[in-house]
N, C-alpha and C positions, 0 to 999 in steps of 0.2 A: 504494500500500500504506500502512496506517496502521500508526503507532510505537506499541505498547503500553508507555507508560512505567514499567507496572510488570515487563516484562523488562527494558527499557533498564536501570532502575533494578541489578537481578538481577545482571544481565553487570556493571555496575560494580562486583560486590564479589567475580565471579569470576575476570575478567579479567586482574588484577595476578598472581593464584593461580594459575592453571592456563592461562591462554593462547585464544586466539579458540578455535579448532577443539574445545576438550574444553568449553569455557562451552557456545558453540552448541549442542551434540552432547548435554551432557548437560540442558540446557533444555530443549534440543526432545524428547527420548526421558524424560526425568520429566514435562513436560507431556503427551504422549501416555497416560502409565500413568494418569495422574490424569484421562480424559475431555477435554482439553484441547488448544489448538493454544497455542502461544507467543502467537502474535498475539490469542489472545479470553481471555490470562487475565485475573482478576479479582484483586481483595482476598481473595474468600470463598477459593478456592484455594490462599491461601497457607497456610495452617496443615495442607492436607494435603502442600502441593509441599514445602514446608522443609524434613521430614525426613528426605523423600524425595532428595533435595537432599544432605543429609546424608550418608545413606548410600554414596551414588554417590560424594561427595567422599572418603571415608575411608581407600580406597586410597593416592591422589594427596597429600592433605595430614594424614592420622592426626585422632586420635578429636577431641584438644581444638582444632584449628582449623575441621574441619570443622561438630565443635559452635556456634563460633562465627559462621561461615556462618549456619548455620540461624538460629541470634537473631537475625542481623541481618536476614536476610528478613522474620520476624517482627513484627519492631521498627519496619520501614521506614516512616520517615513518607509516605503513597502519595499525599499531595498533591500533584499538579501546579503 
């Protein structure tokens, strides 16, 4: 199986937040809605998965951390 570094990337800024089972779970079920498998996202994806992202975080962690999720997906330098 190949590592998509830019989930690798993802879960590193979920992880500390919300814990393995809700990162996974919400990766994999926001990359779904957006045509997507975890494993084949792209760059181009990110600016619709982030707010997507967003949203699903808002419960778990309220409006301004979750906001901040999202930038940093955004933001993420995707260079290997």
């Amino acid at each position: 199986m190949t590592i998509n570094y830019i989930a690798v990337k993802i879960e590193s800024f979920l992880l500390p937040l919300i814990g393995e089972l809700l990162t996974a779970a919400t990766l994999k079920v926001q990359c779904d809605k957006i045509g997507t498998s975890v494993e084949k996202l792209t760059p181009m994806h990110l600016p619709e998965l982030a707010p997507r992202i967003e949203q699903a975080l808002v419960i778990f962690l309220g409006s301004d951390r979750s906001k901040r999720v999202s930038k940093q997906i955004l933001e993420m330098n995707i260079s290997q």
